[in-house]
N, C-alpha and C positions, 0 to 999 in steps of 0.2 A: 504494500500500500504506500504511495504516493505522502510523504507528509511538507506542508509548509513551514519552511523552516529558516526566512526571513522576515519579519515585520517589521511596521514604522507607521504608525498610527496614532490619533488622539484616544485618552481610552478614562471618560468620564465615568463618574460613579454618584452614586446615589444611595442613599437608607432610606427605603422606605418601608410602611408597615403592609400586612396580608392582603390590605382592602385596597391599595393605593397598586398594588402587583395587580389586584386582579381588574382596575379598571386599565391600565396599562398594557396588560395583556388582550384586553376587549379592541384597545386599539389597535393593535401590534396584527391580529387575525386579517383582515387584508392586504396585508403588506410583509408580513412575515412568518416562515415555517421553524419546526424544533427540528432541529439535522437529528440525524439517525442515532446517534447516542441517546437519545431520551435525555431523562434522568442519569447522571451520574456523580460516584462518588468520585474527585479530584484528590488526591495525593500526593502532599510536598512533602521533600527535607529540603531547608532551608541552611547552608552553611555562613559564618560569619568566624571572623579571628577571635584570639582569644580576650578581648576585649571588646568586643563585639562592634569592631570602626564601622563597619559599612551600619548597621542598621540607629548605633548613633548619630551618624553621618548625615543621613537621611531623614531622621529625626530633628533636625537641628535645622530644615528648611531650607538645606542648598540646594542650588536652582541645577545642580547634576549630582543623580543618583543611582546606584547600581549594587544590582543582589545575582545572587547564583540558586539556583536549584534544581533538585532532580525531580521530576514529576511523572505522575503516573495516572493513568485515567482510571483504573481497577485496581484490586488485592493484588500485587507483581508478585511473581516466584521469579526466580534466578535466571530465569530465560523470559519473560515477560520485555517487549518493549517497551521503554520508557524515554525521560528525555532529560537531558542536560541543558538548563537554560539559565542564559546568559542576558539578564534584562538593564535597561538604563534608560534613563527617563532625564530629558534634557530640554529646557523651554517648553514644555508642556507637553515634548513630543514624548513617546516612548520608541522603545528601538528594542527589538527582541529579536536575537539568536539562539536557535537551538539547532542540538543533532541528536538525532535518534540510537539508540545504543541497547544491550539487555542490560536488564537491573545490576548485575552482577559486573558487566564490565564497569556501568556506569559508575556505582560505586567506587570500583578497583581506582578507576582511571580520575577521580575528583579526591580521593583519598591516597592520591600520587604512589599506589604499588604496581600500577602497569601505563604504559603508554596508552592513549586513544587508539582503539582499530581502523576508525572511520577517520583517517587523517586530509582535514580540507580547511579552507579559511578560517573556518566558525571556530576547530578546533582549537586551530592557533592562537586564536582572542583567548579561547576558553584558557588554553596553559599559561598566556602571557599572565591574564589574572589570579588563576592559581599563584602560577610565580611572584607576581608584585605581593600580594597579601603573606603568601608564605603560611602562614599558620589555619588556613581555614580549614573548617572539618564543620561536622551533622551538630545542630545547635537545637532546632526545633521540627517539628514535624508539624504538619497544619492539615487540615480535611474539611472538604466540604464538600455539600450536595448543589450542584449546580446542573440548569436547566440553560441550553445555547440556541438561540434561534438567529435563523441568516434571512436575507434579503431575497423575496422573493424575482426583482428585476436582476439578481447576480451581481451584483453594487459587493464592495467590500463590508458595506453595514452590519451589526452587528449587535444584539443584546443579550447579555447573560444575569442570570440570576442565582445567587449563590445563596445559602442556605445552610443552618445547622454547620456553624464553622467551629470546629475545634481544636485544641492546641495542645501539645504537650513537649515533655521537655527528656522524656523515658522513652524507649522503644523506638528507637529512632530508626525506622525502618518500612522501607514500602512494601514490603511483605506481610504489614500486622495490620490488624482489622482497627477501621475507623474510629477512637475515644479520644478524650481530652476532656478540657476545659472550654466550654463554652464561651464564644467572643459575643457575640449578640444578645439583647437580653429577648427572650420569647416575644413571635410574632412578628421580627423586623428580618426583611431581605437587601441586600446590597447588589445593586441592580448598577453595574456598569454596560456605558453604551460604548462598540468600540469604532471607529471610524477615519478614513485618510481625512476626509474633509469638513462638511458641514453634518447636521442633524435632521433630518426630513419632518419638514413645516409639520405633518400630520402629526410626529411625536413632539414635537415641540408646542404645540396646541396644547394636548394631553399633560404634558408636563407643568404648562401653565394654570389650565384648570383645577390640575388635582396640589396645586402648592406642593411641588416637588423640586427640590433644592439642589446642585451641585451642591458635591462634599466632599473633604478628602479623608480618605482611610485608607491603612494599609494592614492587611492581616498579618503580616510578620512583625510591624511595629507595634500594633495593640500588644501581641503576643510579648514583646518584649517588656512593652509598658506593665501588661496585667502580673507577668511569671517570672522575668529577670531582674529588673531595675528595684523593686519590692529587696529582692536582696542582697542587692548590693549598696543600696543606701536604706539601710534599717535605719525605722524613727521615721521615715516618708517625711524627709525634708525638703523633697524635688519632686514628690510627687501623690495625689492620693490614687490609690488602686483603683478604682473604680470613678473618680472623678468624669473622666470622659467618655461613659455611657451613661450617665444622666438622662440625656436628653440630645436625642439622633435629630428632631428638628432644625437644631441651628448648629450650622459647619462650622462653629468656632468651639463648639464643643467637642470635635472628634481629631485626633492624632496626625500627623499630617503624613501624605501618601510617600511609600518607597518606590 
């Protein structure tokens, strides 16, 4: 199977609640289908050093940001295809390299005990980073149930809906079944649009009706905010745990995107 394995896109996001999905999706039916995955469960290890620069980094609101991870759209065993990606996010744009690998190489080859089999450009970005960071390795795992619907005129447009996102800091491993720590508090989905260009008037109607706000959020940076930072500045002098799920209404309240 054929996978895309260069991007460069705008890729906005949104929290919104059950009711607010399902008028959105009301609109979304002449204009767009759920590709053939259905439903599925998404599977990251997210790697970071041992101080965790890149996802501080990106927390700290510079205008260039970049994370690594292996992902997986199922349960992977050893021979399951998965993927190594190489994301960065630069003047609003994002820029995403991946290459497709089994679990087992992917692994091997990001946790520097074998070379990449599939040796091409992407790979070479992928070791140069390795190499600059030097100390990266598996920090968090992340899961969620996400639903992808495409354009039906063949447009690159693009909406997904993520769901039931969870975190942990154990088991760091694309082989083990979906738990954690819940990032969302019950009843809210994280609906990013993803697109080269503009937004079609027809969802942006929709959007305006139902007071649906750009936000920014990043599931690795909550993750870090909710499960690392907690302990590493005990006494929460920098930050409270759950301060920034209060209230998903206003984007000044949520974490800012990686």
């Amino acid at each position: 199977m054929a996978f895309q394995t260069v991007f460069k896109r705008y890729e906005l996001k949104y929290m919104i609640t059950y009711e607010q999905k399902e008028k959105v999706l009301q609109s979304m039916e002449p204009y767009m289908l759920l590709d053939d995955y259905g439903r599925t469960t998404i599977r990251n290890i997210y790697f970071d050093t041992d101080n965790y620069r890149l996802v501080r980094h990106s927390i700290e609101g510079s205008g260039y940001k970049e994370k690594l991870r292996i992902r997986s759209y199922d349960k992977a065993d050893p021979d399951s295809t998965v993927f190594v990606e190489l994301k960065k996010k630069y003047q609003s744009i994002v820029y995403k390299r991946r290459i497709s690998l089994t679990e087992e190489a992917a692994m091997k080859w990001v946790l520097g005990e074998l070379k990449c089999p599939n040796k091409n450009q992407i790979s070479e970005e992928v070791d140069y980073f390795l190499e600059y960071y030097e100390t990266l390795h598996p920090v968090v795992f992340l899961s969620y149930e996400r639903e992808a619907f495409y354009s039906k005129d063949q447009s690159d447009f693009r909406v997904t809906f993520d769901d039931t996102i969870l975190c942990r800091r154990e088991d760091l491993s694309l082989e083990s079944e979906a738990y954690g720590t819940l990032l969302l508090p019950e009843g809210m989905t994280l609906m990013e649009l993803k697109c080269s260009g503009s937004i079609p008037m027809w969802l942006t109607h929709t959007l305006s009706e139902e007071h649906i706000y750009k936000t920014s959020f990043s599931k690795y940076g909550t993750a870090y905010k909710m499960m690392i930072l907690p302990e590493q500045y005990q006494g929460g002098a920098f930050i409270c745990q759950n301060s920034y799920l209060k209230d998903y209404s206003t984007p000044q309240s949520l974490p800012l995107s990686v």
